[in-house]
N, CA, C and O atoms as a GROMACS GRO file, in nm:
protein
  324
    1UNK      N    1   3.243   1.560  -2.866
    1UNK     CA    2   3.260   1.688  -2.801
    1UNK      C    3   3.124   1.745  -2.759
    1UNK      O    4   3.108   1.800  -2.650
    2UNK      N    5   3.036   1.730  -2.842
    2UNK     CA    6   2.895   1.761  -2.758
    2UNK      C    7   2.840   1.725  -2.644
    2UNK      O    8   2.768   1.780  -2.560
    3UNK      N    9   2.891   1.614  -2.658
    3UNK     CA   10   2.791   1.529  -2.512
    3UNK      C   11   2.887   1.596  -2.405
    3UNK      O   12   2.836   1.606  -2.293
    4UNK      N   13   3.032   1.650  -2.419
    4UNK     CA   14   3.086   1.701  -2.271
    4UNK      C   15   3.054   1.843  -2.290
    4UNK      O   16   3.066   1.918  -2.193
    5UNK      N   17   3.005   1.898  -2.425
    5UNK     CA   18   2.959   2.033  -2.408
    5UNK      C   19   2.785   2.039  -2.277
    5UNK      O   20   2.767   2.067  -2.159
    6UNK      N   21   2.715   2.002  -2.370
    6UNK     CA   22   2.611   1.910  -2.284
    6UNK      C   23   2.602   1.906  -2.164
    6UNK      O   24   2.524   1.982  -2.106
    7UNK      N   25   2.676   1.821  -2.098
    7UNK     CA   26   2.704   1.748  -1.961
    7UNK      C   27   2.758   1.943  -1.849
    7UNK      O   28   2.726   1.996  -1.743
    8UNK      N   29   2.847   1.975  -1.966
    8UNK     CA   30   2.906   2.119  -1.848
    8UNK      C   31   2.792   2.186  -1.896
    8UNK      O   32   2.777   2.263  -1.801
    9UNK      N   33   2.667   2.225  -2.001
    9UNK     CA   34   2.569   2.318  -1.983
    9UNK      C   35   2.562   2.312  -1.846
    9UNK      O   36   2.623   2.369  -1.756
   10UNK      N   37   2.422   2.179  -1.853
   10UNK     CA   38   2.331   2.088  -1.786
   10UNK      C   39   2.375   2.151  -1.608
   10UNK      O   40   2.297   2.200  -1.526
   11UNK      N   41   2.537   2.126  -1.592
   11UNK     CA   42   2.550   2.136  -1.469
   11UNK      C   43   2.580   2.285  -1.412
   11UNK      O   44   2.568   2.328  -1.297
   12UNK      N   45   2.635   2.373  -1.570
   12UNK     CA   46   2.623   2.526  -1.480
   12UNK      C   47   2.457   2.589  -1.468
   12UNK      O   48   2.418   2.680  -1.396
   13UNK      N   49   2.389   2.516  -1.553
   13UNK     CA   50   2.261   2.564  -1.549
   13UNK      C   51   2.181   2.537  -1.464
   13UNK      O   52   2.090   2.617  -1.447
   14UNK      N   53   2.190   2.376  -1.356
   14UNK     CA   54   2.160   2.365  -1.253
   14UNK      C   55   2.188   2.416  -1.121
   14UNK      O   56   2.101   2.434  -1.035
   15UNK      N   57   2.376   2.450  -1.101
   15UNK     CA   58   2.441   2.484  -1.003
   15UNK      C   59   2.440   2.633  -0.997
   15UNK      O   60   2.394   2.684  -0.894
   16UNK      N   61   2.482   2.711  -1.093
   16UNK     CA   62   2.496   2.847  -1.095
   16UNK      C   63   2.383   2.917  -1.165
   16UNK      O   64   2.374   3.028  -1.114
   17UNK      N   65   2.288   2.901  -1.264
   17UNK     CA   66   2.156   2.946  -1.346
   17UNK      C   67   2.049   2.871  -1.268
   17UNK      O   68   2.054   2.782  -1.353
   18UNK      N   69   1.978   2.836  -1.203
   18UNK     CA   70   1.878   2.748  -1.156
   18UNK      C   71   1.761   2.848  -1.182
   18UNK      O   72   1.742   2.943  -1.106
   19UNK      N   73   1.683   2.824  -1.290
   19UNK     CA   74   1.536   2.873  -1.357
   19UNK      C   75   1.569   2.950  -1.453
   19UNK      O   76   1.474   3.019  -1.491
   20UNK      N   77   1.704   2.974  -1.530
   20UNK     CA   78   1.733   3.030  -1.590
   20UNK      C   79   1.685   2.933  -1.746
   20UNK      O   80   1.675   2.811  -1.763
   21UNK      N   81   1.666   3.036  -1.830
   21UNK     CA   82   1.625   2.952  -1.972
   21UNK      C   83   1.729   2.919  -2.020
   21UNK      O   84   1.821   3.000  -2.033
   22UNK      N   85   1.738   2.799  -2.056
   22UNK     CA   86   1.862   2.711  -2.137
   22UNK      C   87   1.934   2.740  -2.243
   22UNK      O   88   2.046   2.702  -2.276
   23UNK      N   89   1.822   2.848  -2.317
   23UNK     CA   90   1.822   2.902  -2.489
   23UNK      C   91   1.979   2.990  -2.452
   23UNK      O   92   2.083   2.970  -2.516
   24UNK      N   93   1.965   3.101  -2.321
   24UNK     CA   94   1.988   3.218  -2.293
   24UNK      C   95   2.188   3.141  -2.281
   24UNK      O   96   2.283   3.209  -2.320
   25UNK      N   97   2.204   3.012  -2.228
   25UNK     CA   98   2.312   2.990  -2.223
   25UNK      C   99   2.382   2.888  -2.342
   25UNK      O  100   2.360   2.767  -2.356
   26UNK      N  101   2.491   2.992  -2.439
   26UNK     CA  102   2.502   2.923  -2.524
   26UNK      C  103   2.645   2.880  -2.501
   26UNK      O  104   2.696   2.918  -2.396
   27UNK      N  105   2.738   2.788  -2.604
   27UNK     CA  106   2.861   2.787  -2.592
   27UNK      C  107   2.965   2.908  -2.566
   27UNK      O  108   3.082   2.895  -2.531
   28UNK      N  109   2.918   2.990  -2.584
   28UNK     CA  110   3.032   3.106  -2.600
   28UNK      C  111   2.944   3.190  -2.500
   28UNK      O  112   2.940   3.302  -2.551
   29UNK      N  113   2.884   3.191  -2.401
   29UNK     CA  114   2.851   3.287  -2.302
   29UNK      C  115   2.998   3.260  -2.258
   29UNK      O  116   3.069   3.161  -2.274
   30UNK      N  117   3.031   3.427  -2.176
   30UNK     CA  118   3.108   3.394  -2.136
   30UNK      C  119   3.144   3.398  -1.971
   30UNK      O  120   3.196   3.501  -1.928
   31UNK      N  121   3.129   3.331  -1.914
   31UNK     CA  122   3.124   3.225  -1.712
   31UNK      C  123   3.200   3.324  -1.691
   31UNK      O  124   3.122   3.408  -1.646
   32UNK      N  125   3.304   3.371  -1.693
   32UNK     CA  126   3.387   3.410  -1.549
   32UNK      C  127   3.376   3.597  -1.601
   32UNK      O  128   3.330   3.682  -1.525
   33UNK      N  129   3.421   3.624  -1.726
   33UNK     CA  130   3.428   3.780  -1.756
   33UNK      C  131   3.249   3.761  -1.759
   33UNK      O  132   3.206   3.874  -1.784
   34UNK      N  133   3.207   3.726  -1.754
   34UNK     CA  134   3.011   3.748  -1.757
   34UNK      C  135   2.973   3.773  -1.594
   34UNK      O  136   2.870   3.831  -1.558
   35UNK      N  137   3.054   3.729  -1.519
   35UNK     CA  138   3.010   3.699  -1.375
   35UNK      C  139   2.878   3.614  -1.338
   35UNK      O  140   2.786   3.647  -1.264
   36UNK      N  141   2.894   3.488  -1.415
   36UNK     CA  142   2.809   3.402  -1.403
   36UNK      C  143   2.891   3.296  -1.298
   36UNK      O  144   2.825   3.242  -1.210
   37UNK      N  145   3.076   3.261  -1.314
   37UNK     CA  146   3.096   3.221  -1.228
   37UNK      C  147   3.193   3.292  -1.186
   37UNK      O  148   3.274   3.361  -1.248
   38UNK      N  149   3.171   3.259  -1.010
   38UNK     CA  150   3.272   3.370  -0.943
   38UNK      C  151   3.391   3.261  -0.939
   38UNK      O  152   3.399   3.178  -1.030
   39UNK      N  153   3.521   3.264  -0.788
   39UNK     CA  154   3.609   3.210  -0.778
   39UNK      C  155   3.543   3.079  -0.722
   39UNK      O  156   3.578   2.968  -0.762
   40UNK      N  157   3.455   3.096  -0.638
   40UNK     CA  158   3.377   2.915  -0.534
   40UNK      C  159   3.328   2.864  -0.636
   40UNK      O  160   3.338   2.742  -0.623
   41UNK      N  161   3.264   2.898  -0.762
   41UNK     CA  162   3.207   2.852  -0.805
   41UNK      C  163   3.292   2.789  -0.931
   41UNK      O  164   3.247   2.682  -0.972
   42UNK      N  165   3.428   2.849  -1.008
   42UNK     CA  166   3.543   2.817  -1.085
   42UNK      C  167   3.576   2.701  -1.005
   42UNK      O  168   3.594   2.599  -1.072
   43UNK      N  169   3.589   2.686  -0.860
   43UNK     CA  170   3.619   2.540  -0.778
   43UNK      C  171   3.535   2.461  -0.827
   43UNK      O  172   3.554   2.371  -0.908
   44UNK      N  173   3.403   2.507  -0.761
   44UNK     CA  174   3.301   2.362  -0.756
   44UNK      C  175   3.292   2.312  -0.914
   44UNK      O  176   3.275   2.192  -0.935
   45UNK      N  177   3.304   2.407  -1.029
   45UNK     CA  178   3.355   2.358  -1.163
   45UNK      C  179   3.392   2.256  -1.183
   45UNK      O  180   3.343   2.146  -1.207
   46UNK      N  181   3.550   2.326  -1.164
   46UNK     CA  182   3.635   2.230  -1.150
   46UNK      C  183   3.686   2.069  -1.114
   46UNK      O  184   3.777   2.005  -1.169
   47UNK      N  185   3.611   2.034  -1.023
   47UNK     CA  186   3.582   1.894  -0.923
   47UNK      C  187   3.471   1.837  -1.011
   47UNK      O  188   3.450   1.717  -1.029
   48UNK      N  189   3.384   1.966  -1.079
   48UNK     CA  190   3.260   1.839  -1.121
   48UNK      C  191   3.341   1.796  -1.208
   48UNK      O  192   3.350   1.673  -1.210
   49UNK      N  193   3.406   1.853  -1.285
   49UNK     CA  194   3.481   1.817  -1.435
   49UNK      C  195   3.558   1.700  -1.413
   49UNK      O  196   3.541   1.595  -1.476
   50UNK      N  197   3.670   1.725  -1.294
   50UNK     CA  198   3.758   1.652  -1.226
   50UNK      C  199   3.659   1.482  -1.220
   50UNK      O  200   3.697   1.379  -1.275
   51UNK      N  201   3.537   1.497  -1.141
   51UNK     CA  202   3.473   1.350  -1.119
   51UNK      C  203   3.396   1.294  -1.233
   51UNK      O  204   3.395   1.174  -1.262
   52UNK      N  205   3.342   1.373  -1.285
   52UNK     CA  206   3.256   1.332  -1.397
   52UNK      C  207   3.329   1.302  -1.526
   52UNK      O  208   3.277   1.210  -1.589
   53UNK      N  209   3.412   1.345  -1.569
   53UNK     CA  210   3.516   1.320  -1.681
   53UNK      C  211   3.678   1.218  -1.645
   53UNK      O  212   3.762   1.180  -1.726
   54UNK      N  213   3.674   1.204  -1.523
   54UNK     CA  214   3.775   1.092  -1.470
   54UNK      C  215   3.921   1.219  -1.480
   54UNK      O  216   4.015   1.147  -1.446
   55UNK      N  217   3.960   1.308  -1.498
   55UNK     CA  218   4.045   1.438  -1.558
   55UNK      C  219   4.102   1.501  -1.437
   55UNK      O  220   4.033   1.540  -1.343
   56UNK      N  221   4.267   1.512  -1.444
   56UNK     CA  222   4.311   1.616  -1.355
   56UNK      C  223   4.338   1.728  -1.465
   56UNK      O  224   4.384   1.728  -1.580
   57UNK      N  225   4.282   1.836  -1.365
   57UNK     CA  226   4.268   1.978  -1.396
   57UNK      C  227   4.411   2.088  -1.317
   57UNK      O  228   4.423   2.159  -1.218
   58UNK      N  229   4.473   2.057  -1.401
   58UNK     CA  230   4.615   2.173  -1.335
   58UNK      C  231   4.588   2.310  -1.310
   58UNK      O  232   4.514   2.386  -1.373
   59UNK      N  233   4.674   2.336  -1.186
   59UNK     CA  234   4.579   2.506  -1.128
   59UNK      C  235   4.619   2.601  -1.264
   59UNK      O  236   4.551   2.699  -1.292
   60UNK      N  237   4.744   2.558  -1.348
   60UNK     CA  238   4.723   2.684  -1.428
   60UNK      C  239   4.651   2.709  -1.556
   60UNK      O  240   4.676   2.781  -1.653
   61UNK      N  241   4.508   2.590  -1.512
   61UNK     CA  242   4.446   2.532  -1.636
   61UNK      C  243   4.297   2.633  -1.566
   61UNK      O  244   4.201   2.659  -1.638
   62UNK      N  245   4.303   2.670  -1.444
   62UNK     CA  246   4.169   2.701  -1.372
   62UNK      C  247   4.165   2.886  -1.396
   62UNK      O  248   4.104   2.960  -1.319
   63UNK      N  249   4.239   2.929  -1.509
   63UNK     CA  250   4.229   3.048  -1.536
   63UNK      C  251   4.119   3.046  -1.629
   63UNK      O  252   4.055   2.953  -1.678
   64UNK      N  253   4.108   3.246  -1.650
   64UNK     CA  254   3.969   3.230  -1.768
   64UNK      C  255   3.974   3.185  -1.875
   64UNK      O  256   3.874   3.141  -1.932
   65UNK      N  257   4.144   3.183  -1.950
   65UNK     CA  258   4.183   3.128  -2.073
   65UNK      C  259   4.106   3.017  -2.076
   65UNK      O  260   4.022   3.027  -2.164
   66UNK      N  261   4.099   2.915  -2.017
   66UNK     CA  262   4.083   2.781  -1.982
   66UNK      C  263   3.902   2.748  -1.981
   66UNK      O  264   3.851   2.665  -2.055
   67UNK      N  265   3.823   2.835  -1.878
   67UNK     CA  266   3.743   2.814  -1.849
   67UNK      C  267   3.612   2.932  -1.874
   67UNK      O  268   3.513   2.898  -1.810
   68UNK      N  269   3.600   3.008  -1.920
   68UNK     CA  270   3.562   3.115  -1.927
   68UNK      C  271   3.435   3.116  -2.054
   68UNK      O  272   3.351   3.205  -2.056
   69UNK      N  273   3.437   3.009  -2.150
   69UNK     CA  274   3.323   2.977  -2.172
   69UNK      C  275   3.263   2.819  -2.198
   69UNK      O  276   3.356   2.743  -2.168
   70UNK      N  277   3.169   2.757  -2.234
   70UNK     CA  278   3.154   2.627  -2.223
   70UNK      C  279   3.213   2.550  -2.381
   70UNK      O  280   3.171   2.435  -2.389
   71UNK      N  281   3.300   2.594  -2.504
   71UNK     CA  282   3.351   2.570  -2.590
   71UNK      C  283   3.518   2.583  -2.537
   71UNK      O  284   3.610   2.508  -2.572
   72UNK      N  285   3.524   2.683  -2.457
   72UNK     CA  286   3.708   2.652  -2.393
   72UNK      C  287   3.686   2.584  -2.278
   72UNK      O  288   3.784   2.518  -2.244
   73UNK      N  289   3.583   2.577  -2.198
   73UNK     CA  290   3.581   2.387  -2.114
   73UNK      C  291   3.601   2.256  -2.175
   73UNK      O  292   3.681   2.168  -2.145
   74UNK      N  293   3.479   2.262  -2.302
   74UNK     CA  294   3.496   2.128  -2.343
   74UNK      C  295   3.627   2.117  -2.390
   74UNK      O  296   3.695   2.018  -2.366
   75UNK      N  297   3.679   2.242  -2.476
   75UNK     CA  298   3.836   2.180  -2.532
   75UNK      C  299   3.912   2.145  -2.470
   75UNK      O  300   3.998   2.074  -2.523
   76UNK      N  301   3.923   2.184  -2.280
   76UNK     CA  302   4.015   2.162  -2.220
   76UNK      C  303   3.968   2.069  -2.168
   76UNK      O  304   4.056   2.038  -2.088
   77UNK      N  305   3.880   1.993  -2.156
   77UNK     CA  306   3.814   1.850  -2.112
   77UNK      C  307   3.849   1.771  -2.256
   77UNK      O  308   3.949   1.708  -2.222
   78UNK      N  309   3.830   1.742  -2.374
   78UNK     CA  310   3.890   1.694  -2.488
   78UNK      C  311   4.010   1.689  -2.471
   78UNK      O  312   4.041   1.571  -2.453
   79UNK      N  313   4.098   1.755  -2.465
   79UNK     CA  314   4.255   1.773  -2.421
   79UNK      C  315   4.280   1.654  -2.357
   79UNK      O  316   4.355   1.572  -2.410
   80UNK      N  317   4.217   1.629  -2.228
   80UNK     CA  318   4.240   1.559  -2.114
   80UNK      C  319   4.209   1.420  -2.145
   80UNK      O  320   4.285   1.336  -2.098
   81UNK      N  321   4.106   1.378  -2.219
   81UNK     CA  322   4.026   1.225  -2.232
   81UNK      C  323   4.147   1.167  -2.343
   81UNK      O  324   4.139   1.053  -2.388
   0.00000   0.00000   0.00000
């Protein structure tokens, strides 16, 4: 479970945080009620998860329940593998 915790930091910290300190984003920040990610960016999420984890992601999986911090990603990426 780390290494897909990991893997979704790595990529919101590149795509959506870019120079942001790494420390500052922990598992439980929370992406969507934080407004770190908006709705384009819950997409482009989504697809990385979708390619990089081999995983279909059901639309009623792309709510905040689901995605909203990087400990309810990985679970819903664990779910899927």
């Amino acid at each position: 479970m780390e290494e897909i915790k990991e893997a979704i930091k790595a990529y919101i910290l590149k795509e959506f945080l870019p120079g942001e300190n790494p420390a500052a984003l922990t598992d439980s920040t929370p992406l969507i009620t934080g407004g770190v990610l908006d709705s384009l960016a819950t997409i482009k999420l989504v697809v990385f998860l979708e390619e990089r984890f081999q995983i279909q992601i059901q639309a009623h999986e792309t709510m905040v329940d689901y995605l909203n911090t990087i400990s309810d990603i990985a679970q819903l990426v664990h779910s899927k593998l």
